[in-house]
N, C-alpha and C positions, 0 to 999 in steps of 0.2 A: 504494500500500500504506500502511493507518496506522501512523503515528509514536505510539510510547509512550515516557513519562516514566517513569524506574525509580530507585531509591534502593537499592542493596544493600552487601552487607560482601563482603569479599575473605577471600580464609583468609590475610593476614594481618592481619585482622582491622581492616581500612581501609576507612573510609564511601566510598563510590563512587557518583555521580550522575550519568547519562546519558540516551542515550536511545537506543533502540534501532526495525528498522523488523521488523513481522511482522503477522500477517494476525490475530491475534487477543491477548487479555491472556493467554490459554492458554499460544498460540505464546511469545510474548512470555518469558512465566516457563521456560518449555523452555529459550529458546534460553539465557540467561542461567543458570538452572541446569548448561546442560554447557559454559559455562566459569569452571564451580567457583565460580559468588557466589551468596549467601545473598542472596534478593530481600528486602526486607521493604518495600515497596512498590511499585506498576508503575497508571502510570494513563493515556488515551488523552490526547494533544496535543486543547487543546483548539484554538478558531479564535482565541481572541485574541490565547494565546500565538503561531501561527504569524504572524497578522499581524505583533506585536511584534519576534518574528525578522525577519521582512523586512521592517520599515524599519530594523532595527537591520543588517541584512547588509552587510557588504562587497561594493560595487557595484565593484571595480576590473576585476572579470575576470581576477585574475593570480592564476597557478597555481604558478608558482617566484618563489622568494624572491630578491629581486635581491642585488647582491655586497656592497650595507650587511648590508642584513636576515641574510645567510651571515655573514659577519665575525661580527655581534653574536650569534648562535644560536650559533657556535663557541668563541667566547672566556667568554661567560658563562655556558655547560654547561661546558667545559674547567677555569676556574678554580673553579668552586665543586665538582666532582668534584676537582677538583687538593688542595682543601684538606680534600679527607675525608667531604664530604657526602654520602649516599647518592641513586644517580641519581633517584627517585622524591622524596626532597627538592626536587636542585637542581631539577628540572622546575617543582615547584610555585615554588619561591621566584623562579622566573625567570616564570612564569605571573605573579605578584604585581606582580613589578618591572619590566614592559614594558607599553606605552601601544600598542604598534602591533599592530594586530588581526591581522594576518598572523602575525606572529609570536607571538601570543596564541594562535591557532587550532592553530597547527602545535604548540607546546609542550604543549595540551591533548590534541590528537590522540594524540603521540609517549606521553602521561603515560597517557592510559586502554589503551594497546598495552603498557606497560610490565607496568602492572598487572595486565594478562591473562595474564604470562608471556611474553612476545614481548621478545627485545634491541630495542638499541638501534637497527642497523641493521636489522632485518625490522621495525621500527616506523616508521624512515624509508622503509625501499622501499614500505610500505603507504601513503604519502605520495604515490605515483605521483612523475611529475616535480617534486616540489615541490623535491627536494635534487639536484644534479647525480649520475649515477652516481659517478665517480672518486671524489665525499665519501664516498658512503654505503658503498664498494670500502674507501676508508679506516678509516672507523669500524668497519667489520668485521672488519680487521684486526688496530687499538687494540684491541679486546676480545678476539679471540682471544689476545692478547701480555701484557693487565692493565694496558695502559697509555693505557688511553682521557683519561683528565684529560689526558697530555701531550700526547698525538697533538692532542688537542681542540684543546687552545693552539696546537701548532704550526700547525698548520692556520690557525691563526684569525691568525697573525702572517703566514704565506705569502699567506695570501687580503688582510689590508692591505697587502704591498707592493704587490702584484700592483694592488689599485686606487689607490693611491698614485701606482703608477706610470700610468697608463691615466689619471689627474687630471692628474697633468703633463705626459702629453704634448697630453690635452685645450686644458686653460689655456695649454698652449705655440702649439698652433695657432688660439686664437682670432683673433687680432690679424692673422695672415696670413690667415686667413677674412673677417676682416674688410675689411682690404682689398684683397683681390678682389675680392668683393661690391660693393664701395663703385666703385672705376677699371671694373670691367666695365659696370657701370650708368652710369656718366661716359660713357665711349666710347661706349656705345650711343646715350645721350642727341645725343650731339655728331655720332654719324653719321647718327640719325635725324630730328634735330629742326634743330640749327643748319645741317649743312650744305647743306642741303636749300634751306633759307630764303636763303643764300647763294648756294646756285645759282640761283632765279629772277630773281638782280639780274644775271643774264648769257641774260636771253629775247630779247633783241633783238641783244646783242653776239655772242653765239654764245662758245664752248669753245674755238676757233681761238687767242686770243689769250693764252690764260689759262695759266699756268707747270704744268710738268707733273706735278712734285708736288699741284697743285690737283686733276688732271684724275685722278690713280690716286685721291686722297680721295675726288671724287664717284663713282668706281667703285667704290670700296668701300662708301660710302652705298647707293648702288643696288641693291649686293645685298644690305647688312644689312637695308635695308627689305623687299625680296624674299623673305629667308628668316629672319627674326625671327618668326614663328607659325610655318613647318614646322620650323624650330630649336626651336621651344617645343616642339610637340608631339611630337616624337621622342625632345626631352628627359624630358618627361615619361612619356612609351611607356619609356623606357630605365629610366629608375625602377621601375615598376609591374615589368617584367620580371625586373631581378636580387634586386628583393625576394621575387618568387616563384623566380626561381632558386635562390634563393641557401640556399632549405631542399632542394635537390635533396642530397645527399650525393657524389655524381660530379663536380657542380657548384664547391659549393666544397673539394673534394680538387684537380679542376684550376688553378681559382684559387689555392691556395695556392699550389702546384708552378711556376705561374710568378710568385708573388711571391718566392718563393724562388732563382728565377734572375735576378729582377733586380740588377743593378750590385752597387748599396750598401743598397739594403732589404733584398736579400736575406740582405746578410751579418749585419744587424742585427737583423733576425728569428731569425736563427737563433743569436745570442748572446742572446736575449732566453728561447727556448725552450728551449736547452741550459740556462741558468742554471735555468730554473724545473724541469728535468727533476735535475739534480742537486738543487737544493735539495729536493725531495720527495724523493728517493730517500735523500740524507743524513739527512732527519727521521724517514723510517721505518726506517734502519737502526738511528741511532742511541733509536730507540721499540723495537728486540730482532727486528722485523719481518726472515725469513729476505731474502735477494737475490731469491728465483724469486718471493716474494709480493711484495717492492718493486717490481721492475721495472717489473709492466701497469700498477701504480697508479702510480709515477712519469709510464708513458708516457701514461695517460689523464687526468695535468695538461696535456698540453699542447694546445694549441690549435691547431696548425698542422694538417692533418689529412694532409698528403701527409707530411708529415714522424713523423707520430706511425703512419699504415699504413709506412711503410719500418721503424720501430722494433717493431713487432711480428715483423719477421724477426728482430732480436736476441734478444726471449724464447723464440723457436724455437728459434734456438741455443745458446741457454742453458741450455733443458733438455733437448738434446741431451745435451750435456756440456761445452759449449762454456765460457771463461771471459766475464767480462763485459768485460773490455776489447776481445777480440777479436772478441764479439758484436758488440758498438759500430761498432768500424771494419769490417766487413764491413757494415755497412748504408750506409755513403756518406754519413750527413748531419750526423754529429756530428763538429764540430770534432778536429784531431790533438794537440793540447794538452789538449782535454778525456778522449781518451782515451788518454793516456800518466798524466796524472793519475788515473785508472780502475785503472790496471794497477799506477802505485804500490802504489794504497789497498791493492789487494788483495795485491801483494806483501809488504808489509808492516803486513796486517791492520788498517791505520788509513781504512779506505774510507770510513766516516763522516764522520769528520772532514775528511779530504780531501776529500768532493766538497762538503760545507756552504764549508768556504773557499773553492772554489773558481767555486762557484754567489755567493758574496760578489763574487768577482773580476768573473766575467760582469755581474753585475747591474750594479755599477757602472761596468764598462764600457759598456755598452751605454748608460744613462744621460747618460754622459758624452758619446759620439757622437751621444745623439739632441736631447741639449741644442745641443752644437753647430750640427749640420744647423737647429733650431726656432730658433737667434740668426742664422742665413743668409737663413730665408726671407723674415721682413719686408724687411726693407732690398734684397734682391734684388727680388720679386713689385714694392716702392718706385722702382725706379730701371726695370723694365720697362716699368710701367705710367703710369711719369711718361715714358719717353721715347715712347710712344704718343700720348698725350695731347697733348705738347708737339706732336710731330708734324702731330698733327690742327691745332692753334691756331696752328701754322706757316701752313699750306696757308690757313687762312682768312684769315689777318692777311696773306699774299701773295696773297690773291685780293681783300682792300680795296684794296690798294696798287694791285693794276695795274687795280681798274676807278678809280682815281683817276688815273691815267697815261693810262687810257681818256678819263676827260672832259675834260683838258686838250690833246687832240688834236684 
C-alpha cells in the first residue's frame, strides 16, 4: 500500500508532520480529516526518500527497549513532567535531547498518539511490546491519580536499582566465571594432551608397575578423550533447548518453583522479590494509587513467575474482602516479617511508609548475603580447582619417578 507524506495542524492549532499509509491522496486526506487535523499538504513517498529511510533504519531488530533505554525514557519524561512541563513538551524536548534512535523513535511515536488524543498509556500499548506490561499497568494508573511526573520518577529510581543490582551481581560473578573457564580448560588440556603422552612412555613396561593414583588418572584420561565431543554436543543440544524452552511459560513457572526450593537461593530470591514487590506497592500507594489497583501492579514487578501466579490468589482475596496482610500469608510465599509488617501498615494507616522501609531492609539484605556468597566463590571454585590440578601433576610427577626407578632396575 502507498506511503504519503502529510503536513497538517491539530485543533490545537500544532504543525504536525507525518506520514501516513492509504491506497490513494483521497484516502489519505479522509483518513486524516477524521482525526480532526486540518491537512494542508499530503504528497506520495517518493523512491529516494524511501531509499534514504533505509539506509538510514535501524538494522538492530529490537523491539523492546532494554533496562538503560526504560530507566532513561522514565526518569527524563518523569522529571520534566515533574517540573511542570506539558507532556507534549516534555516529548519533544526529550525527542531533541537523545542520540539513541530507539528511543528517538519511541518518543516520536508516543508524541504523534499524544497529539491525536490518545494518553499516555494507550500511546505506549500502541507501542506493542516495546514497554513491558507492569510499566505501561503503571503509567495508567499515575494518570488516573494526577500523579504521573512522580510515578515516572519512581519508577525510573526502582528500575536503576533493580539494574544496579543485576550489574553487581554480574561484575561479582565475572572472576569466578573466569576461573572456571580458565582450570576446566587446564584439566582438560592435562587429561587430554599430557597425560596421554605420559602414558606411551609405559608401551613396553606395561601399567602393572605404575602407582595407583597414576592408573585412576589414565582412567580418567580415557574417558575424557572418549566423551569430550559427545560432552560437546549434548552440551551444546542443552543450550539450543532451554533457550527455546525457556519462552515456554509452564516452562519457566516450573523452573522458578524449584529455584525457589533450593537451600539458600531460594531464600534469597525470595528477599530479592519480596523487596521489589513492596517497594512498588509502597510507591504507588504513596503516588494516592487505591490497594486493589496497587497490588497486580506491585505483583506484575516481579519476576519470579511461580511466585508472582501464587500472589495473584492474594488479589483474589483481597477483593473478596479479605485484608492484605492476611491475603499475603495465605499464599505461602511471602516472608512472616514481611507480612506482620503489612498488617502494621494497615493497622495503623502508615502502609506506605512501612512497606518502602521495609523493601529498604530487604534490598539490603539481600545485597549483603549475595555479596557474601560472590567473596566465597572465587577463593573456593580456587582451592577446588587447584587441588585437581595439583592432583593430576601429582600422578604425573609419580609416574617420572617410578619409570626412573624402572630404569635403574
Amino acid at each position: 500500500m502507498p506511503v504519503f507524506h502529510y503536513i497538517a495542524v491539530s485543533p490545537n492549532n500544532e504543525r504536525i508532520a507525518g506520514r501516513t499509509v492509504a491506497d490513494s491522496v483521497d484516502a489519505a486526506v479522509r483518513a486524516l480529516v477524521a482525526q480532526r487535523l486540518t491537512v494542508l499538504r499530503v504528497t506520495p513517498q517518493s523512491w529516494t526518500r524511501r531509499a534514504w529511510e533505509l539506509l538510514n533504519r535501524d538494522v538492530t531488530a529490537r523491539s523492546k527497549l532494554n533496562s538503560r533505554e526504560l530507566v532513561t525514557f522514565a526518569h527524563e519524561l518523569g522529571s520534566l513532567i515533574e517540573a511542570g512541563i506539558p507532556v507534549n513538551s516534555a516529548l519533544a524536548l526529550s525527542i531533541n535531547g537523545t542520540r539513541n534512535r530507539m528511543l528517538r523513535s519511541t518518543y516520536e511515536t508516543i508524541l504523534t498518539h499524544v497529539k491525536e488524543g490518545a494518553s499516555i498509556h494507550r500511546a505506549l500499548g500502541k507501542l506493542g511490546d516495546r514497554f513491558p506490561g507492569r510499566f505501561t499497568a503503571l503509567v495508567e494508573a499515575s494518570e488516573e491519580t494526577g500523579m504521573l511526573g512522580a510515578c515516572l520518577s519512581r519508577a525510573a529510581r526502582e528500575l536503576q536499582a533493580k539494574q544496579e543490582f543485576a550489574d553487581e551481581l554480574r561484575n561479582a560473578l565475572i572472576y569466578p566465571a573466569f576461573i572456571l573457564v580458565t582450570a576446566c580448560a587446564a584439566i582438560l588440556v592435562l587429561l587430554t594432551v599430557v597425560v596421554p603422552n605420559i602414558e606411551t612412555l609405559f608401551g613396553e613396561v606395561g601399567l602393572k608397575n605404575v602407582p595407583a593414583v597414576t592408573r585412576m588418572v589414565i582412567a580418567l584420561s580415557h574417558a575424557a578423550r572418549a566423551l569430550v565431543i559427545p560432552a560437546g554436543i549434548l552440551f551444546a543440544v542443552a543450550i539450543v533447548l532451554s533457550v527455546l524452552l525457556r519462552r515456554q511459560d509452564f516452562v519457566r513457572g516450573a523452573v522458578d518453583g524449584f529455584v525457589l526450593r533450593l537451600p539458600f537461593i531460594g531464600r534469597l530470591v525470595s528477599l530479592v522479590e519480596t523487596g521489589r514487590l513492596l517497594r512498588v506497592l509502597g510507591e504507588l500507594l504513596s503516588g494516592g494509587v487505591s490497594v486493589a489497583r496497587a497490588l497486580p501492579l506491585a505483583i506484575a514487578a516481579i519476576s519470579n513467575r511461580h511466585m508472582r501466579a501464587k500472589l495473584v490468589g492474594a488479589r483474589s482475596s483481597l477483593l473478596e474482602g479479605s485484608n492484605l496482610a492476611d491475603a499475603l500469608d495465605a499464599v505461602g510465599c511471602v516472608p512472616p516479617d514481611a507480612v506482620q509488617v503489612v498488617r502494621v501498615g494497615e493497622k495503623s494507616g502508615k502502609l506506605a511508609e512501612l512497606s518502602l522501609q521495609t523493601a529498604s531492609v530487604y534490598e539490603h539484605r539481600s545485597r549483603s548475603e549475595l555479596k557474601a556468597v560472590t567473596i566465597l566463590i572465587g577463593p573456593t571454585l580456587t582451592i577446588v580447582f587447584g587441588l585437581v590440578a595439583g592432583g593430576i601433576i601429582y600422578a604425573v610427577m609419580t609416574t617420572i619417578l617410578s619409570l626412573n626407578e624402572l630404569a635403574f632396575r
